[in-house]
FIFIVO-743608 format. One line per 10 residues: their letters; for each residue x, y, z of N, C-alpha, C, O. Coordinates in pm, whole numbers, plus 50000, padded with zeros to 5 digits. Example, Ala and Ser with C-alpha at 12.3 -4.5 7.8 and 13.67 -1.06 7.14 Angstrom:
2
AS	51319:49431:50780:51230:49550:50780:51320:49670:50780:51424:49668:50846  51285:49775:50708:51367:49894:50714:51290:50003:50787:51341:50114:50804
END
This chain:
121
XXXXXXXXXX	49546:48523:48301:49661:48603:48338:49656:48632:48488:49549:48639:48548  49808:48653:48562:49759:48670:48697:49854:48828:48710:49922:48867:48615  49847:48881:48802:49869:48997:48826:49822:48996:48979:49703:49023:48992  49883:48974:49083:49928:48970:49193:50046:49042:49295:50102:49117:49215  50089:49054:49376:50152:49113:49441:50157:49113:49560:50047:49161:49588  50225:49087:49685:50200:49071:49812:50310:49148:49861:50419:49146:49805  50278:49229:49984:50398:49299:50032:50388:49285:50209:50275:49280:50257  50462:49282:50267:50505:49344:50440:50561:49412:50433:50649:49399:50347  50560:49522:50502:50646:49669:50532:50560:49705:50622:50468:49646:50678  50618:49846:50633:50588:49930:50715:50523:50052:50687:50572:50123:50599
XXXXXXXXXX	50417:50092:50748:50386:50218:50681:50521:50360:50718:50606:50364:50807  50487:50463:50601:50555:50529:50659:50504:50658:50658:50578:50751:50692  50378:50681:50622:50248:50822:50715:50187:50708:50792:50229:50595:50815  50085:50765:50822:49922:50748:50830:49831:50786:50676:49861:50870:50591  49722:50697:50678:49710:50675:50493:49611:50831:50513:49551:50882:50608  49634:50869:50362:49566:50953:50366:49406:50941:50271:49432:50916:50153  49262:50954:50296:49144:50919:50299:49111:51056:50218:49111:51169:50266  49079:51016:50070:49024:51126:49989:48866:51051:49927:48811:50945:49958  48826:51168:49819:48694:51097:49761:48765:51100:49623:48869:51162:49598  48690:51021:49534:48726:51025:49399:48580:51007:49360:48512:50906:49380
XXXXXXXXXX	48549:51098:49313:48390:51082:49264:48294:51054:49355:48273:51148:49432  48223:50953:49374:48132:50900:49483:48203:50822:49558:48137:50796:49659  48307:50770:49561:48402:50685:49631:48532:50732:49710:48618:50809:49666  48528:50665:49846:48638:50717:49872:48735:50576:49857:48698:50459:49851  48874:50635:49853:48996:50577:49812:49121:50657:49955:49133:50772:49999  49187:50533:49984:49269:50525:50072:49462:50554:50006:49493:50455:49940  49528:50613:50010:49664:50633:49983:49736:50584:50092:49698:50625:50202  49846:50493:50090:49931:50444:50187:50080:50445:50090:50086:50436:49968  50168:50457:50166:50310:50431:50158:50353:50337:50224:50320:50305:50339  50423:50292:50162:50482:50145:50232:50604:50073:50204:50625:49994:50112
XXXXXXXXXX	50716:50129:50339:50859:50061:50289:50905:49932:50330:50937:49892:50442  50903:49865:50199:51019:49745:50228:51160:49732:50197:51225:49793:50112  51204:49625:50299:51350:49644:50236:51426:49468:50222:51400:49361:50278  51505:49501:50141:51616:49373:50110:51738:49420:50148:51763:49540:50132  51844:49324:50210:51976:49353:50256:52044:49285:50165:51979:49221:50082  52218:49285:50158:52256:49211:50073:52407:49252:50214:52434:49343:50293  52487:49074:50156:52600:49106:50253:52724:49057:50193:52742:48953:50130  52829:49176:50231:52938:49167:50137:53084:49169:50248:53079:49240:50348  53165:49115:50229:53290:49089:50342:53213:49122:50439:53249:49231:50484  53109:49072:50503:53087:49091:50598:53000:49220:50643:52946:49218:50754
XXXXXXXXXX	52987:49313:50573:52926:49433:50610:52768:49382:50512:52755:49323:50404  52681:49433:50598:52528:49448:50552:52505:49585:50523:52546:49689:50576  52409:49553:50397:52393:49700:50362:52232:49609:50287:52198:49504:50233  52169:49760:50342:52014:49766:50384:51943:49886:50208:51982:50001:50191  51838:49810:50107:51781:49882:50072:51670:49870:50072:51605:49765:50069  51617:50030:50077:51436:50031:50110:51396:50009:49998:51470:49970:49908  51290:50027:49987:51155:50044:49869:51073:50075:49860:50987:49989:49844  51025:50225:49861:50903:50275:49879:50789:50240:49776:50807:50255:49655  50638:50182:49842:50521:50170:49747:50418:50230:49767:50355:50214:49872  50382:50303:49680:50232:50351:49704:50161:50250:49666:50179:50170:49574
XXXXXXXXXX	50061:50260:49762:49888:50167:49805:49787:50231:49732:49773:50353:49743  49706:50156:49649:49599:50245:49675:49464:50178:49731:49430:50083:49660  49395:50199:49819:49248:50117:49866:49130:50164:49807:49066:50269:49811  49120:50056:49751:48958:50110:49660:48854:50013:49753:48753:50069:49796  48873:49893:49779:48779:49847:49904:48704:49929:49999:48754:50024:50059  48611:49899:50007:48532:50031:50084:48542:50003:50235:48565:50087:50322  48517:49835:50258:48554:49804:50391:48677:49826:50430:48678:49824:50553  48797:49848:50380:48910:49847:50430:48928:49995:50450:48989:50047:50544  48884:50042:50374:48912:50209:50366:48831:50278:50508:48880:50355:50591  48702:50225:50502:48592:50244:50627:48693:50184:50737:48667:50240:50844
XXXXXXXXXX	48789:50100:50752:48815:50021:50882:48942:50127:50895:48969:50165:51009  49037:50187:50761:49144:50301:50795:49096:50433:50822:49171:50520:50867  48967:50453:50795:48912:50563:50861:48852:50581:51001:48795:50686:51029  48862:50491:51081:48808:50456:51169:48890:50444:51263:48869:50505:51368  49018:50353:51245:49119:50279:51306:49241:50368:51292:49327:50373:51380  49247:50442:51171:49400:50448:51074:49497:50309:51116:49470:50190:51133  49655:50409:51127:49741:50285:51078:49849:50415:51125:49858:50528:51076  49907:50366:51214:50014:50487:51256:50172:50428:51218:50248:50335:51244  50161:50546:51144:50355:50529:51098:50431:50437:51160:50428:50420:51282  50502:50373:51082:50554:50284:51111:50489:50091:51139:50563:49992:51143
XXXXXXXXXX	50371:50091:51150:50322:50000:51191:50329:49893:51044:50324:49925:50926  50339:49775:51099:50372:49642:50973:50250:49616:50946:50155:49596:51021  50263:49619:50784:50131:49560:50735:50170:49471:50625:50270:49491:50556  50087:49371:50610:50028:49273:50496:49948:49349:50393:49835:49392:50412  50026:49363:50268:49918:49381:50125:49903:49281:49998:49993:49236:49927  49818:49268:49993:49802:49192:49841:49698:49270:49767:49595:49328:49802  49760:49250:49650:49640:49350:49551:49695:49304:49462:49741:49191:49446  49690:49490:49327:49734:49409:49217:49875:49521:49137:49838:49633:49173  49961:49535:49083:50027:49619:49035:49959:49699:48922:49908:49622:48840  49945:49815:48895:49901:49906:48805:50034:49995:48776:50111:50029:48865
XXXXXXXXXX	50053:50032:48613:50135:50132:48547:50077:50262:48556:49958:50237:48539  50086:50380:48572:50061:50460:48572:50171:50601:48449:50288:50601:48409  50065:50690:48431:50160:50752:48317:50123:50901:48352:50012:50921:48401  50218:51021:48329:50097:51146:48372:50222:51242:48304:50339:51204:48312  50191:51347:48249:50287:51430:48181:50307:51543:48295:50205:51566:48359  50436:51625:48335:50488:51691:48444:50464:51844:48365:50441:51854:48245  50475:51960:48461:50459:52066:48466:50570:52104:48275:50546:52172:48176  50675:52020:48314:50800:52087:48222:50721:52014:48073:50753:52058:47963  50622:51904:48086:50624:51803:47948:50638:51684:47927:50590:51606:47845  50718:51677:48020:50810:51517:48013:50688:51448:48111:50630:51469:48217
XXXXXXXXXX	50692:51346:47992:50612:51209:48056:50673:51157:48158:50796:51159:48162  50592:51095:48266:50635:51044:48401:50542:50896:48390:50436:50888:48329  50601:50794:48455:50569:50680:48484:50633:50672:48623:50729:50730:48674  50514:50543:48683:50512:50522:48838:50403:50396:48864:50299:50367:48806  50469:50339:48968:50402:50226:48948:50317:50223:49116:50359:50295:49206  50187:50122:49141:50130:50163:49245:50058:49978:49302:50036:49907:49203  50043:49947:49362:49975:49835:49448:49814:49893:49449:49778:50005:49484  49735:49787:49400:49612:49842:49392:49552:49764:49453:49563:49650:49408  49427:49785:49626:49358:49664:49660:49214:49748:49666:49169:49833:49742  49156:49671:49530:49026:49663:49562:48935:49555:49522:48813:49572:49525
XXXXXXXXXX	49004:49412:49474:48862:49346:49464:48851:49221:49568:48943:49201:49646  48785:49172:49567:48758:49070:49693:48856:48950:49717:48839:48886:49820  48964:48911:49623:49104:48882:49640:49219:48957:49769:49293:48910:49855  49191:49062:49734:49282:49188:49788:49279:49215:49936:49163:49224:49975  49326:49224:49986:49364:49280:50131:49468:49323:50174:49581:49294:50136  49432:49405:50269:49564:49498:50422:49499:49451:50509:49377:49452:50527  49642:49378:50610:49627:49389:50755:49739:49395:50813:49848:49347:50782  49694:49482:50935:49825:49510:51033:49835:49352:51131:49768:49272:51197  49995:49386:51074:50018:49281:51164:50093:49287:51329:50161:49206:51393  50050:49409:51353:50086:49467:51458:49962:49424:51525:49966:49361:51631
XXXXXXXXXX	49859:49453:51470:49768:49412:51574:49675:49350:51535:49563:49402:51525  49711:49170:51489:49632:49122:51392:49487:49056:51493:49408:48980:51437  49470:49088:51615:49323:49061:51638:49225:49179:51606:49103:49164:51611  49284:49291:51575:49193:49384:51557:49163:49421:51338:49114:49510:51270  49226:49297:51316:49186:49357:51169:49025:49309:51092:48980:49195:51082  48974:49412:51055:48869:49415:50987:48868:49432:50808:48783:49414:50721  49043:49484:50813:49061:49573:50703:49031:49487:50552:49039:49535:50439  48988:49326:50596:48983:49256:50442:48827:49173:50468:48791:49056:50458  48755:49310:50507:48653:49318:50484:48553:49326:50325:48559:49400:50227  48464:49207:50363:48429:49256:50201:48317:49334:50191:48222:49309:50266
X	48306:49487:50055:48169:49543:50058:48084:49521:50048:47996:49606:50060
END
């Protein structure tokens, strides 16, 4: 089975660098967009994705480096479902880009001599 995913966009924080147990894990947002054109007028939609970096080298190279808003990046990972019940009850689903195994990588392509980020642990 494959389960893949590749994206370019843009960030739209700086990622944010938490621990999850003994590990730290990287959060990024990341908008892409598709246009579509009709008599002539273009009309632009985004797509916001949450990242998540479980790679330790990549996470070590966004802690180091970050990744400032706005800047274009390359992801490949993998898609994950996610499920979580809300304050009111109601089940919530959300879906997320996951890079952590040695397939997987981020790099800016803003400044692709400086990427380290598909580093392996």
């Amino acid at each position: 089975m494959l389960n893949k995913v590749q994206l370019i966009g843009f960030t739209g924080s700086e990622p944010e660098i938490r621990q999850a147990g003994q590990t730290r894990v990287a959060v990024l947002r990341i908008a892409t967009s598709r246009y579509t054109k009709k008599d002539g007028e273009r009309r632009d939609y985004t797509t916001w994705h949450t990242v998540e970096v479980w790679n330790q080298g990549a996470v070590t190279w966004l802690a180091n480096r970050g990744l400032a808003t706005g800047t274009k990046v390359f992801v490949e990972g993998e898609i994950r479902n996610e499920r979580f019940t809300d304050e009111a009850g109601q089940d919530r689903f959300f879906s997320k880009v996951v890079v952590a195994t040695a397939g997987h990588e981020l790099k800016s392509l803003d400044r692709p001599s400086d990427n380290d980020a598909d580093a392996e642990d």
